[in-house]
GURONU-935964 format. One record per atom (N, C-alpha, C, O, CB): residue number from 1; atom name; x, y, z. Coordinates in nm, 4 decimals. Glycine has a CB too. Layout:
BEGIN
NODE   i at       px       py       pz
NODE NUM CA        X        Y        Z
...
***
This chain:
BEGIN
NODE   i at       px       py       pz
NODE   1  N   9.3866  10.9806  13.3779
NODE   1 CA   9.5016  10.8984  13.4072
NODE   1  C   9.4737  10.7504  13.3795
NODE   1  O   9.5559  10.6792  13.3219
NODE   1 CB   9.5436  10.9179  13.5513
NODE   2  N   9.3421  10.7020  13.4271
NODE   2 CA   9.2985  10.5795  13.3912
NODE   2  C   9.3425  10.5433  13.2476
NODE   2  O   9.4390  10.4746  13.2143
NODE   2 CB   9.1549  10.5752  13.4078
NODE   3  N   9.2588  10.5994  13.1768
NODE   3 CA   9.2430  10.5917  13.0352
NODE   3  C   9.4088  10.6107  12.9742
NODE   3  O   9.4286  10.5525  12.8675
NODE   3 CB   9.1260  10.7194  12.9821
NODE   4  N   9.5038  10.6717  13.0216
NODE   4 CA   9.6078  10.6998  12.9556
NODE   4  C   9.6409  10.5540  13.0068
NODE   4  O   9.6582  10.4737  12.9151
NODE   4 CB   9.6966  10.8384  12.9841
NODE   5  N   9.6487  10.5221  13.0879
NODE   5 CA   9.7399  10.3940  13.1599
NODE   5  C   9.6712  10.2250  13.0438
NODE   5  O   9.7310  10.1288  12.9955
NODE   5 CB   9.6713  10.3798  13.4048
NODE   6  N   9.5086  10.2728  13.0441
NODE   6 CA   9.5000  10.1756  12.9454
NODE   6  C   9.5427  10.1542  12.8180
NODE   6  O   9.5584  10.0473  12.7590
NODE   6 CB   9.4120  10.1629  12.9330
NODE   7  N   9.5614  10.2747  12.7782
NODE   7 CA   9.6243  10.2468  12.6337
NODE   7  C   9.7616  10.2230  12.6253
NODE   7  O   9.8170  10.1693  12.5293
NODE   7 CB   9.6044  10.3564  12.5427
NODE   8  N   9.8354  10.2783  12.7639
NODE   8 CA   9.9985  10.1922  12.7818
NODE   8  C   9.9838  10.1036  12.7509
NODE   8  O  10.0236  10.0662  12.6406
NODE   8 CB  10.0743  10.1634  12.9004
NODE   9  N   9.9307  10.0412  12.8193
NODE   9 CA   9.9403   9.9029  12.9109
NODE   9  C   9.8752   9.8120  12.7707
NODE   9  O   9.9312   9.7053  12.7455
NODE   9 CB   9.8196   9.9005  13.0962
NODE  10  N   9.7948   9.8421  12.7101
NODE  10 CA   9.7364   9.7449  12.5877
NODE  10  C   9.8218   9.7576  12.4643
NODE  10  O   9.8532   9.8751  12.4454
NODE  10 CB   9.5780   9.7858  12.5408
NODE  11  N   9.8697   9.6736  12.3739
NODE  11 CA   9.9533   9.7109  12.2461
NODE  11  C   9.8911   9.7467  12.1542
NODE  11  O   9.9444   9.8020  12.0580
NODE  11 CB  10.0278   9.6215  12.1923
NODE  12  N   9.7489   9.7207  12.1633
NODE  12 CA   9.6732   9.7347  12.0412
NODE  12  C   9.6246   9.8790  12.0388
NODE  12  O   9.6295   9.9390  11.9315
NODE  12 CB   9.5540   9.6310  12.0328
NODE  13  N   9.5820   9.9349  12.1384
NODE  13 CA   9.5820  10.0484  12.1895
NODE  13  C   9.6502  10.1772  12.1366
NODE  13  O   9.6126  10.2773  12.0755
NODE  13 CB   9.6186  10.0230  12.2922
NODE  14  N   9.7773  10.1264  12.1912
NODE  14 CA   9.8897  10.2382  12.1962
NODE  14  C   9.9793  10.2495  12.0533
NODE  14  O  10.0669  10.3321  12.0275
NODE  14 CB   9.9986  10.1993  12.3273
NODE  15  N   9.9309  10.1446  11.9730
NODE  15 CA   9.9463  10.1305  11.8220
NODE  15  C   9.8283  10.2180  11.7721
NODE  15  O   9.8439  10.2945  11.6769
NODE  15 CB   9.9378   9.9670  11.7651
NODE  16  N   9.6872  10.2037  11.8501
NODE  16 CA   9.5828  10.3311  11.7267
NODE  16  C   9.6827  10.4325  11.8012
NODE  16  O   9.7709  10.4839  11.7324
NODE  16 CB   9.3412  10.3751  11.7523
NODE  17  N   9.6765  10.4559  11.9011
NODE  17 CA   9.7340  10.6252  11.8896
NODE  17  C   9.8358  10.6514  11.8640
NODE  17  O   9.8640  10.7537  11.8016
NODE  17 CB   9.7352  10.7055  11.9885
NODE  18  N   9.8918  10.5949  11.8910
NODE  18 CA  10.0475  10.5972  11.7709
NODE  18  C  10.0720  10.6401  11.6680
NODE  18  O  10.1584  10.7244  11.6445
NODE  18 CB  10.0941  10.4992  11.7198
NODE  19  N   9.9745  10.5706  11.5646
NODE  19 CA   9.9022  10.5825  11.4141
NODE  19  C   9.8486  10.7102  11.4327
NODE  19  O   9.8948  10.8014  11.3640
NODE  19 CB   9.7767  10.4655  11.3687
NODE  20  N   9.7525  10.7352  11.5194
NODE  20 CA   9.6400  10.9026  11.5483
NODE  20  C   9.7496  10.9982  11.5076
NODE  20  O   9.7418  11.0759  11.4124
NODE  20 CB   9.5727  10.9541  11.7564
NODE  21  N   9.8763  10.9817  11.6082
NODE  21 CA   9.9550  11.1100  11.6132
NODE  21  C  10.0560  11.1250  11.5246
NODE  21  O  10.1223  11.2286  11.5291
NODE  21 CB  10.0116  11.1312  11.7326
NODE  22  N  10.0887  11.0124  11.4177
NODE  22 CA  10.1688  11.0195  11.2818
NODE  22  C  10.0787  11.0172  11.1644
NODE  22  O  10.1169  10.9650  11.0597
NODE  22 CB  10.2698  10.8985  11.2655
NODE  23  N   9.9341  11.0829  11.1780
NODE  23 CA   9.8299  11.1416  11.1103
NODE  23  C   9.7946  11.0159  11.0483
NODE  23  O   9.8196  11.0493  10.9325
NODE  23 CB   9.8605  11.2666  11.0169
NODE  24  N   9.7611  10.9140  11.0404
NODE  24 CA   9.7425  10.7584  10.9578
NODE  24  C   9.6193  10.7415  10.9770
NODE  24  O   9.5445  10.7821  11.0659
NODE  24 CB   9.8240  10.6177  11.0104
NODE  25  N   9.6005  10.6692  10.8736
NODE  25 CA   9.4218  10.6380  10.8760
NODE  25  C   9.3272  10.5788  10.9760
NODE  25  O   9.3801  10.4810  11.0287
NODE  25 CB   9.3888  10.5495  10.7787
NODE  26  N   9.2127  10.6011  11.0192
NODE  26 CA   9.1571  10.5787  11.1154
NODE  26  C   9.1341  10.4231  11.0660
NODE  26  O   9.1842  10.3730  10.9653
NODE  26 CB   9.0443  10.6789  11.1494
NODE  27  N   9.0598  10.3681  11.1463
NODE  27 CA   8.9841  10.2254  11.1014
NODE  27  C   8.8722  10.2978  11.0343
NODE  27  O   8.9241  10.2922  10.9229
NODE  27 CB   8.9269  10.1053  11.2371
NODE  28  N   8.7595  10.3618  11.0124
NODE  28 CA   8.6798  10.4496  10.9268
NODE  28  C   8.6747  10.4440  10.8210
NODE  28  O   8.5976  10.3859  10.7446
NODE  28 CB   8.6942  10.5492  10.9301
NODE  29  N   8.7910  10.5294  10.8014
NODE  29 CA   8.8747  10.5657  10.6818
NODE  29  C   8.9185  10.4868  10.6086
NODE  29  O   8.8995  10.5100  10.4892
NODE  29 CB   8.9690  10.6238  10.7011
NODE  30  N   9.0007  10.3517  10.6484
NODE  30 CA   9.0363  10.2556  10.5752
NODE  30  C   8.9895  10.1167  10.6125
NODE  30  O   9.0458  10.0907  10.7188
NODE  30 CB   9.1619  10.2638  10.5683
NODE  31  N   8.9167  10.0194  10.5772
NODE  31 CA   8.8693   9.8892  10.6028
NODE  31  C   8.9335   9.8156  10.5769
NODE  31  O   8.9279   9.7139  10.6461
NODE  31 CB   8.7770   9.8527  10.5622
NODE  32  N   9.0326   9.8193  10.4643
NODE  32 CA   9.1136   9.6702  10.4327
NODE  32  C   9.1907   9.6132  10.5042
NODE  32  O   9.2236   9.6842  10.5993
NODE  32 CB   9.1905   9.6642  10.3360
NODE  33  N   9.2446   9.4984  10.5033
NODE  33 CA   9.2940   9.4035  10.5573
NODE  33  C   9.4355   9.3633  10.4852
NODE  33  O   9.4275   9.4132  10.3729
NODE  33 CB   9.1929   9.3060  10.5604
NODE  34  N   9.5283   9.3138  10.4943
NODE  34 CA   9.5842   9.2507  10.4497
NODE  34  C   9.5442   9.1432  10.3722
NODE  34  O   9.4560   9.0606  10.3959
NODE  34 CB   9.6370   9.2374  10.5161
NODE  35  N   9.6347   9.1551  10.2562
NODE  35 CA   9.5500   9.0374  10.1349
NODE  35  C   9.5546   8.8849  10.2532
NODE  35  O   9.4633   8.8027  10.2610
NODE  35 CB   9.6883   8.9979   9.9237
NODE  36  N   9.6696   8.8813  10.3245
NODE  36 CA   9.6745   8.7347  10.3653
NODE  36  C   9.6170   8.6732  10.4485
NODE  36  O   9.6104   8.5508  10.4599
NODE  36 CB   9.7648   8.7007  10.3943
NODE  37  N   9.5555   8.7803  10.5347
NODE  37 CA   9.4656   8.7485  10.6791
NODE  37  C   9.3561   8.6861  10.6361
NODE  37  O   9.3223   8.5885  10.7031
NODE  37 CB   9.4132   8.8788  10.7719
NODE  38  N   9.2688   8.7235  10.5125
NODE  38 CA   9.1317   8.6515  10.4783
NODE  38  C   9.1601   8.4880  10.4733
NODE  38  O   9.1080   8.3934  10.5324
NODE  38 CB   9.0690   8.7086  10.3191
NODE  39  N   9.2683   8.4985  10.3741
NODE  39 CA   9.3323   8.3774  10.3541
NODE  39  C   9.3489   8.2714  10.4283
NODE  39  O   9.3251   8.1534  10.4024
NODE  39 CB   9.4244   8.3954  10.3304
NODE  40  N   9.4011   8.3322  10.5442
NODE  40 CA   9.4232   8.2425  10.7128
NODE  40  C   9.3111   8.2225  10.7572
NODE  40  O   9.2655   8.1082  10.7615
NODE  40 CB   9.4999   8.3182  10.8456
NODE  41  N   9.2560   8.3083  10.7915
NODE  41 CA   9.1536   8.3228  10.8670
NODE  41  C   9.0124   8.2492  10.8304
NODE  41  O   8.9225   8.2384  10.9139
NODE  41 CB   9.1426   8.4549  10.8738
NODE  42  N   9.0009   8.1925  10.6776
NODE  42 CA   8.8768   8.1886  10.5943
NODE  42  C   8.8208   8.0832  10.6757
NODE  42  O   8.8989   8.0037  10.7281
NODE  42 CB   8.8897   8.1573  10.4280
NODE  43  N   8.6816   8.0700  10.6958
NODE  43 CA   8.6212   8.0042  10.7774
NODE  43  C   8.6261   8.0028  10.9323
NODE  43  O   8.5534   7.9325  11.0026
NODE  43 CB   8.6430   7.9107  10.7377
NODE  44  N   8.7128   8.0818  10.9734
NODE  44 CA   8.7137   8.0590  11.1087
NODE  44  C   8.6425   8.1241  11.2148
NODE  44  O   8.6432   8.1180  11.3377
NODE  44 CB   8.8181   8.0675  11.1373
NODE  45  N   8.5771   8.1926  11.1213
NODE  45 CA   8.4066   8.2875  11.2319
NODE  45  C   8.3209   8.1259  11.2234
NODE  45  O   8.2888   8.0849  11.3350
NODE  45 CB   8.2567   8.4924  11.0912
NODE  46  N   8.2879   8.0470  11.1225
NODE  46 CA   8.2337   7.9866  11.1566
NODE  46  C   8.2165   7.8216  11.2108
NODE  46  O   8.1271   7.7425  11.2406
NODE  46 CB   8.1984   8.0278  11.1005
NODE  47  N   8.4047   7.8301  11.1993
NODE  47 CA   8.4534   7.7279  11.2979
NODE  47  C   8.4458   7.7157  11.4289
NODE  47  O   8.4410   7.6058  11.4842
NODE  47 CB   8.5562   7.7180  11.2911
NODE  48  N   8.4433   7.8714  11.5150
NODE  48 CA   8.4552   7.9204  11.6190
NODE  48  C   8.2809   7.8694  11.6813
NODE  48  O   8.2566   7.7920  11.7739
NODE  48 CB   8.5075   8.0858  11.5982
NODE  49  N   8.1918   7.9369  11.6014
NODE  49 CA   8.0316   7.8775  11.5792
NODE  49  C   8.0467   7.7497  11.6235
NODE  49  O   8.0355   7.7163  11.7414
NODE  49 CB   7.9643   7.8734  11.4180
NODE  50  N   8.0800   7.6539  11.5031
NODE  50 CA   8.0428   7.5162  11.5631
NODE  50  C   8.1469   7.4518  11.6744
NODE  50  O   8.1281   7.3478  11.7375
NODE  50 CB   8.0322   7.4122  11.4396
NODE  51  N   8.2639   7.5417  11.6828
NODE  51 CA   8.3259   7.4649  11.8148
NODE  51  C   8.2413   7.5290  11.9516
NODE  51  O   8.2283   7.4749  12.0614
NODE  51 CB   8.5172   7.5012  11.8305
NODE  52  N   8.2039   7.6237  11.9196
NODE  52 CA   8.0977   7.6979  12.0512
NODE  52  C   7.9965   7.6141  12.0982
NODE  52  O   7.9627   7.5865  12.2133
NODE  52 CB   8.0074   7.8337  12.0050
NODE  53  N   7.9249   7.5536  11.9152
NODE  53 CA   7.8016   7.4843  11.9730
NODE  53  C   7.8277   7.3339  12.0197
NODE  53  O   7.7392   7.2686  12.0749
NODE  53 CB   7.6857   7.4838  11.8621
NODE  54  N   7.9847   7.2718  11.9880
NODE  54 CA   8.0028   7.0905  12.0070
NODE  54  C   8.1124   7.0695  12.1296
NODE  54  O   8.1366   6.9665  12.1924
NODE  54 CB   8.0810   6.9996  11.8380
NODE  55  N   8.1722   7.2052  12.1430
NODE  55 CA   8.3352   7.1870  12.1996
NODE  55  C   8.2533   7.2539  12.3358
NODE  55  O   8.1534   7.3232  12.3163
NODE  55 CB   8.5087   7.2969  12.1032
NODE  56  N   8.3135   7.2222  12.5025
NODE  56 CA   8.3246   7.2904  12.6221
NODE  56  C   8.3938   7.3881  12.6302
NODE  56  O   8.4877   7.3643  12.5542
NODE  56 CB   8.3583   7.2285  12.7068
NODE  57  N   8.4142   7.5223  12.6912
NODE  57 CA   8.5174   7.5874  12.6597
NODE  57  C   8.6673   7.5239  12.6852
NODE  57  O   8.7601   7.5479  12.6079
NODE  57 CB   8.4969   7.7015  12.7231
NODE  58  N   8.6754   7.4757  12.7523
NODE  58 CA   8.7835   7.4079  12.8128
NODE  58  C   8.8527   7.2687  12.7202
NODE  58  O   8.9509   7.1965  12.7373
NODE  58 CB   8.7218   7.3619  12.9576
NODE  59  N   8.7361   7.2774  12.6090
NODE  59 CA   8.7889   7.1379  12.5410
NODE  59  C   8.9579   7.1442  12.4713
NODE  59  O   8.9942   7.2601  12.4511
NODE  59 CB   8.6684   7.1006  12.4007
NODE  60  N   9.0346   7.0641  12.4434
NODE  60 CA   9.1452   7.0494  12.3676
NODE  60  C   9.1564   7.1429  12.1803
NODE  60  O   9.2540   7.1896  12.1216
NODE  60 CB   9.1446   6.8748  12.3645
NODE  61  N   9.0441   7.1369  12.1501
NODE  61 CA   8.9789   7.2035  12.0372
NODE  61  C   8.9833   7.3103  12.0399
NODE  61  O   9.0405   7.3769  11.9537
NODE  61 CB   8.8681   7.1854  12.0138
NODE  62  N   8.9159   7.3639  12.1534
NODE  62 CA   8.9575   7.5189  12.1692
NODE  62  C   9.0480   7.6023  12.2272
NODE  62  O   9.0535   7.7253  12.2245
NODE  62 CB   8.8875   7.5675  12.2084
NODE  63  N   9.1185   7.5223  12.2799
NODE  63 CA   9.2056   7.5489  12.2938
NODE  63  C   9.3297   7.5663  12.2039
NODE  63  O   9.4205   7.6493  12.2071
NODE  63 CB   9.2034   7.4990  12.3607
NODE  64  N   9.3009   7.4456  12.1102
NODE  64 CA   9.4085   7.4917  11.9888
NODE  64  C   9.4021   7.5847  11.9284
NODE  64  O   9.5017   7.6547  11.9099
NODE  64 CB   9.4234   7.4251  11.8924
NODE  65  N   9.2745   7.6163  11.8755
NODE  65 CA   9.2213   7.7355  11.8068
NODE  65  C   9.2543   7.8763  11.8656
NODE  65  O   9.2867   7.9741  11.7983
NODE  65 CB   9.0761   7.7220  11.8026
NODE  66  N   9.2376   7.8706  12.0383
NODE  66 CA   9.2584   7.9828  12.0990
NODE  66  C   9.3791   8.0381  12.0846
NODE  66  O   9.3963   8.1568  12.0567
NODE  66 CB   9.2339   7.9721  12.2133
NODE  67  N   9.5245   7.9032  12.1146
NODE  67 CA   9.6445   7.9440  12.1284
NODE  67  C   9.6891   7.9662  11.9531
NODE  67  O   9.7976   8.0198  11.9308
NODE  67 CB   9.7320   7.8289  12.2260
NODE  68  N   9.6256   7.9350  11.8673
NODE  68 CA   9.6563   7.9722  11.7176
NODE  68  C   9.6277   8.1065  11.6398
NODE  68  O   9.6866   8.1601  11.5459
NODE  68 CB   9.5889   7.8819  11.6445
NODE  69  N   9.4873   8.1506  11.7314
NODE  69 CA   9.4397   8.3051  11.6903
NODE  69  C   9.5188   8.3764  11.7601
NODE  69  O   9.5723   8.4729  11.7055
NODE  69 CB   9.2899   8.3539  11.7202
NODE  70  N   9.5512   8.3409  11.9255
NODE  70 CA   9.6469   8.4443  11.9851
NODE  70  C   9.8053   8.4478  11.9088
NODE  70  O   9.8688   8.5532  11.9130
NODE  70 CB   9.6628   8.4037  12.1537
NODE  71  N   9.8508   8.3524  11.8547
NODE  71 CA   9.9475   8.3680  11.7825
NODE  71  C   9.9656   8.4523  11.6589
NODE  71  O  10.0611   8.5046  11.6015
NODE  71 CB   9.9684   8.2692  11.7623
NODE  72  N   9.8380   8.4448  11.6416
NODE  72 CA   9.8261   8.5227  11.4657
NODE  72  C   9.8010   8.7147  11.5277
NODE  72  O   9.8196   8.8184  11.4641
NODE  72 CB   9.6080   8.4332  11.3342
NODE  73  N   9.7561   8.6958  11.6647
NODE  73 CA   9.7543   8.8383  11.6988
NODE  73  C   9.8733   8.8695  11.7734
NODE  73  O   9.8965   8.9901  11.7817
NODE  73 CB   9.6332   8.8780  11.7768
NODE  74  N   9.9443   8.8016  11.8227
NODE  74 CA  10.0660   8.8734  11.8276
NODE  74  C  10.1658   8.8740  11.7087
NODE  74  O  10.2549   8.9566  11.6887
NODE  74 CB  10.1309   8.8266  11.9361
NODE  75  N  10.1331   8.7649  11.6333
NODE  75 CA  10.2820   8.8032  11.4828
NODE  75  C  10.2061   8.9764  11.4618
NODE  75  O  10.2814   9.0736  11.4666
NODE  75 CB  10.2605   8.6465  11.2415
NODE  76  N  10.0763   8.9926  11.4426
NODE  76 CA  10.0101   9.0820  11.3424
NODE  76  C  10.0751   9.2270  11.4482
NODE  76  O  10.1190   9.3227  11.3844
NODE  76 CB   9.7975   9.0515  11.3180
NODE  77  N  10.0772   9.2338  11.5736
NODE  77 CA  10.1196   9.3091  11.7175
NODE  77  C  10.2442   9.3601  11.6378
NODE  77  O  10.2569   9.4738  11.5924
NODE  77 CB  10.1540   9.2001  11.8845
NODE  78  N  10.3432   9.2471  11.6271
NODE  78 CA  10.4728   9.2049  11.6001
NODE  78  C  10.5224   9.3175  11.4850
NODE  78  O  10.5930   9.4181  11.4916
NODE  78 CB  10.4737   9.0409  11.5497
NODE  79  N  10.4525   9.2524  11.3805
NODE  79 CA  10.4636   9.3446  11.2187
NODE  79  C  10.4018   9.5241  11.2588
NODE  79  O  10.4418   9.6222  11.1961
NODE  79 CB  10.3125   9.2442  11.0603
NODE  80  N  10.3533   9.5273  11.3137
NODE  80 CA  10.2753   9.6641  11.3072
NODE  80  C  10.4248   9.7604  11.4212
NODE  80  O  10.4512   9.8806  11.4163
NODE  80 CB  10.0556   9.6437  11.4048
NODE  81  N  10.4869   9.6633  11.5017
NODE  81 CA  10.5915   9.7393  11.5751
NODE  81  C  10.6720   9.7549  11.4866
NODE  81  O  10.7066   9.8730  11.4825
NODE  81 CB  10.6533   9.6857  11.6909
NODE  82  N  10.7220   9.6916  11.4094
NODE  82 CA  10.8900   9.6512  11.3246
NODE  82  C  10.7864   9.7791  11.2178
NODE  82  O  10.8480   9.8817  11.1890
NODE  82 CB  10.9531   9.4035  11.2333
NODE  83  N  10.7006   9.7723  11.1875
NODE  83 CA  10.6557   9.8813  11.0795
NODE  83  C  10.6662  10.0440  11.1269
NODE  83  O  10.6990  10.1462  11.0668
NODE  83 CB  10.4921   9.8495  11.0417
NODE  84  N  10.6265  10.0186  11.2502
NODE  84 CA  10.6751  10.1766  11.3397
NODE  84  C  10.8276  10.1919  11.3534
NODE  84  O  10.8695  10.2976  11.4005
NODE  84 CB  10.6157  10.1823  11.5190
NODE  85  N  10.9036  10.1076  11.3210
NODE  85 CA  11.0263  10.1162  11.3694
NODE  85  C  11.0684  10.1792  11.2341
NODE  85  O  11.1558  10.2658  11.2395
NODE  85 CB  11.0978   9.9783  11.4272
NODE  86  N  11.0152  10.1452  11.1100
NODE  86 CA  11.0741  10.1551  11.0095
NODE  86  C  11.0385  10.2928  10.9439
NODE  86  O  11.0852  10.3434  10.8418
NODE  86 CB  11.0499  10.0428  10.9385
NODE  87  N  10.9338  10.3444  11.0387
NODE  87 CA  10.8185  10.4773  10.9337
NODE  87  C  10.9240  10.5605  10.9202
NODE  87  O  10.9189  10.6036  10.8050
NODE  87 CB  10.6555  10.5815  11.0190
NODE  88  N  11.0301  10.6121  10.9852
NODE  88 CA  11.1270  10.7382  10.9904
NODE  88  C  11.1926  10.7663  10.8089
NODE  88  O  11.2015  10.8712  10.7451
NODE  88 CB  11.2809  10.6902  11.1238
NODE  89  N  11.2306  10.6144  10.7684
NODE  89 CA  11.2822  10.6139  10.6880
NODE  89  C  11.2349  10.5154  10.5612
NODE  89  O  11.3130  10.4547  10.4880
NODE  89 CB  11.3829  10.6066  10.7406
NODE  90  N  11.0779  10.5133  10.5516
NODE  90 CA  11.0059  10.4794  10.4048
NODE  90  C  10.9940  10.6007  10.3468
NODE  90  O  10.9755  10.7202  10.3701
NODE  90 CB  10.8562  10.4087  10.4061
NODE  91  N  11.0211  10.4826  10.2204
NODE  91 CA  11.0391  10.6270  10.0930
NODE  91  C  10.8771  10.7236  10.0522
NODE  91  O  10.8567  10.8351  10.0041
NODE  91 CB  11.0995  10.5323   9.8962
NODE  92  N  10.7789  10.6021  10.1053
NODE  92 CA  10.6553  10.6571  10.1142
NODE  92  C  10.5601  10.6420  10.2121
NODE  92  O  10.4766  10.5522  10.2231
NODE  92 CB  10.6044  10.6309  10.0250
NODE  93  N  10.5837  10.7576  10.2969
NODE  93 CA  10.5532  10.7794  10.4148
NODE  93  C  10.3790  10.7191  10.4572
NODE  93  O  10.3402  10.6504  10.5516
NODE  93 CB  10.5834  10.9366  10.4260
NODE  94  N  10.2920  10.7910  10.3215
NODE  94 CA  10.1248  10.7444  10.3251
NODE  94  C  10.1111  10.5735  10.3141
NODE  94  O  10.0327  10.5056  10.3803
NODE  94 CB  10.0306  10.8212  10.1703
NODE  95  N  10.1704  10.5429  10.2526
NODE  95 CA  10.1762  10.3830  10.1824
NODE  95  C  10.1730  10.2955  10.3215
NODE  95  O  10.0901  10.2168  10.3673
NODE  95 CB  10.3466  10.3429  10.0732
NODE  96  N  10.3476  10.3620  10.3861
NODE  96 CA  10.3844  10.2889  10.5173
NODE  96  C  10.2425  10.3067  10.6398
NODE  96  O  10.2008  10.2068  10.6983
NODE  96 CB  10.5478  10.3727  10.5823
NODE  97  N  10.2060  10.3902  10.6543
NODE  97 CA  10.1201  10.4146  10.7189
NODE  97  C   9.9647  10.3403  10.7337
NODE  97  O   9.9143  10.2962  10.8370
NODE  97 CB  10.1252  10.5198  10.6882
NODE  98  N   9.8916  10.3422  10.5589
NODE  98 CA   9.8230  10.2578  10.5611
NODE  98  C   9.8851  10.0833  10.5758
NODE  98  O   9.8103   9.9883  10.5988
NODE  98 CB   9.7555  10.2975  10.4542
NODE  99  N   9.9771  10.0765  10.5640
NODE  99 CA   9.9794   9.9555  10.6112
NODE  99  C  10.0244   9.9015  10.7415
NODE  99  O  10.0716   9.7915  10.7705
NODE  99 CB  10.0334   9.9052  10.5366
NODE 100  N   9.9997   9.9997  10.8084
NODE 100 CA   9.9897   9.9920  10.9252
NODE 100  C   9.8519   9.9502  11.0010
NODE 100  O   9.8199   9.8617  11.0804
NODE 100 CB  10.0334  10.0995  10.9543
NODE 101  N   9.7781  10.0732  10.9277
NODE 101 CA   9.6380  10.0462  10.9478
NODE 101  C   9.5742   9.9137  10.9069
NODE 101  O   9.4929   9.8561  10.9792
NODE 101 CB   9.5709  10.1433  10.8833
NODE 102  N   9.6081   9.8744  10.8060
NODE 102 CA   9.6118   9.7436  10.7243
NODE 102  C   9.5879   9.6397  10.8427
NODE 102  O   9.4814   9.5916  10.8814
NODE 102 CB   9.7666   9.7167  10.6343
NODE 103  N   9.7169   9.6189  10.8889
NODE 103 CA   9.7477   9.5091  11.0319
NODE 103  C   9.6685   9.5148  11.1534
NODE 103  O   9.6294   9.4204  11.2221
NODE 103 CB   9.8904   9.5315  11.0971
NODE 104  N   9.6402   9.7102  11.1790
NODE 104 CA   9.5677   9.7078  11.2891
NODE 104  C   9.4329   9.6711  11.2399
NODE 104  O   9.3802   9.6337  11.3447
NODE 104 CB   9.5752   9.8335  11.3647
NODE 105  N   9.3487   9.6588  11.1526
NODE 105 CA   9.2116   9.5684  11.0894
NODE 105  C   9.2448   9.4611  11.1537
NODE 105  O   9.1894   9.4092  11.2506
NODE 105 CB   9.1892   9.5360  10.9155
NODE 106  N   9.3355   9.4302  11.0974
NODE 106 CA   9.3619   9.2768  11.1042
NODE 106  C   9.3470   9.1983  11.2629
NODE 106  O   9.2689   9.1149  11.3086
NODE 106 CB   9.5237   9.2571  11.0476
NODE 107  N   9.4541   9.2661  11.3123
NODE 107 CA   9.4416   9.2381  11.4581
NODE 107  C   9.2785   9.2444  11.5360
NODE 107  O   9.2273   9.1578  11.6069
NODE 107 CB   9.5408   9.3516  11.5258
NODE 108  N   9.2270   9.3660  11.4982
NODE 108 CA   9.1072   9.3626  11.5197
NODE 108  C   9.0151   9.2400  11.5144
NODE 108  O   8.9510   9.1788  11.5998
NODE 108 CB   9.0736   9.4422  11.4511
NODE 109  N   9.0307   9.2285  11.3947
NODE 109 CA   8.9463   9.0958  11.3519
NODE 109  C   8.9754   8.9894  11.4048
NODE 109  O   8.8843   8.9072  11.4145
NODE 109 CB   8.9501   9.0592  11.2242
NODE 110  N   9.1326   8.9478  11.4654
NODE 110 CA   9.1514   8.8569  11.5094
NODE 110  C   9.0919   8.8621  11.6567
NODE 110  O   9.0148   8.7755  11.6979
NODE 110 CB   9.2736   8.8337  11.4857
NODE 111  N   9.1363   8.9769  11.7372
NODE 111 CA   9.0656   8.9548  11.8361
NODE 111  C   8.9251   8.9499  11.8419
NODE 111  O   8.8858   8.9426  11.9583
NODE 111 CB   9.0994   9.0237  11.9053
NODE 112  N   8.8201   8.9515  11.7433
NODE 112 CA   8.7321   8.9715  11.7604
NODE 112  C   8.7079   8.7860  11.7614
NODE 112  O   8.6627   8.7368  11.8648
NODE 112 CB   8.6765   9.0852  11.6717
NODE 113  N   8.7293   8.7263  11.6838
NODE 113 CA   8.7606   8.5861  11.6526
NODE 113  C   8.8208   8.5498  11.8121
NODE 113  O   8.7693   8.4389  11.8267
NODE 113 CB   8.8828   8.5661  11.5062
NODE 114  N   8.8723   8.5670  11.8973
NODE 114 CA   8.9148   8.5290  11.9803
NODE 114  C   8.8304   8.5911  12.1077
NODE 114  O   8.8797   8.5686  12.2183
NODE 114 CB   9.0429   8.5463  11.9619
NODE 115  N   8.7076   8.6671  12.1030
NODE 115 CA   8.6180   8.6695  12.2246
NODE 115  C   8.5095   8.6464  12.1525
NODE 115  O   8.4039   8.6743  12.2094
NODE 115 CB   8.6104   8.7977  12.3191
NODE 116  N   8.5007   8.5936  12.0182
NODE 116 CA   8.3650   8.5142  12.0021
NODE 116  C   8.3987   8.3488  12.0353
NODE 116  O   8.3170   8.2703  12.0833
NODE 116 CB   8.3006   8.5355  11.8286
NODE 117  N   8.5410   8.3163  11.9970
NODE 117 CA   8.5690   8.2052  12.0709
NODE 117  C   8.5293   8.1734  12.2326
NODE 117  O   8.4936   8.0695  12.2881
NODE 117 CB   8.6975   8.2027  12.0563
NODE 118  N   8.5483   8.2884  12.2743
NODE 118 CA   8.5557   8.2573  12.4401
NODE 118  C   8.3928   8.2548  12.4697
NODE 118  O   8.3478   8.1625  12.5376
NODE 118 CB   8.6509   8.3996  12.5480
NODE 119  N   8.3144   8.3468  12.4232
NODE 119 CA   8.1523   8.3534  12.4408
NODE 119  C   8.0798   8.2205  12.4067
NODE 119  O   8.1049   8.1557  12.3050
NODE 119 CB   8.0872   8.4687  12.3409
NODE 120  N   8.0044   8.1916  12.4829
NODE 120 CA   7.9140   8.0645  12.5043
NODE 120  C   7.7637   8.0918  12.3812
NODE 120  O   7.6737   8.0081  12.3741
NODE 120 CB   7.8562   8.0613  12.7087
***
């Protein structure tokens, strides 16, 4: 019951199994990303680095950064719902799917970017 309630309760979650049970690619299975996320994102593992090693957590700095990655993980949240909304009726059901998976990378990565931010 625990475990079911966590994956309610989390979006990122209840999007892999979502994906699990409309047969879609695992993270495993598929690694890519969206072409545009690298794009955004470029440098910011090691922006996160030197704001870790110059910035307090609490500084103004990281905070921008924080409220800018959480933004980029909820648009990415955002697109991956409106993409479930749409799977009933793509003309190509596998396509729609990996790009689903696509976003959930993505998100991944962002949150991962956003608790290496928070780690000292």
């Amino acid at each position: 019951m625990n475990e079911a309630n966590a994956v309610l309760r989390d979006p990122f979650k209840r999007a892999e199994y979502l994906l699990a049970l409309e047969g879609g690619p695992t993270a495993a299975e598929q690694k890519e990303m969206p072409a545009s996320v690298p794009g955004r994102s470029a440098g910011t593992a090691d922006g996160n680095r030197e704001l870790r090693e110059t910035e307090p957590p609490d500084s103004p700095a990281r905070q921008a950064r924080r409220r800018r990655l959480t933004e980029r993980r909820d648009a990415l949240l955002a697109e991956v719902g409106d993409e479930f909304e749409t799977l009933g009726g793509a003309a190509d059901r596998a396509t729609a799917l990996r790009g689903i998976r696509q976003r959930l990378n993505a998100t991944k990565y962002v949150q991962n970017l956003l608790r290496d931010l928070h780690s000292q």
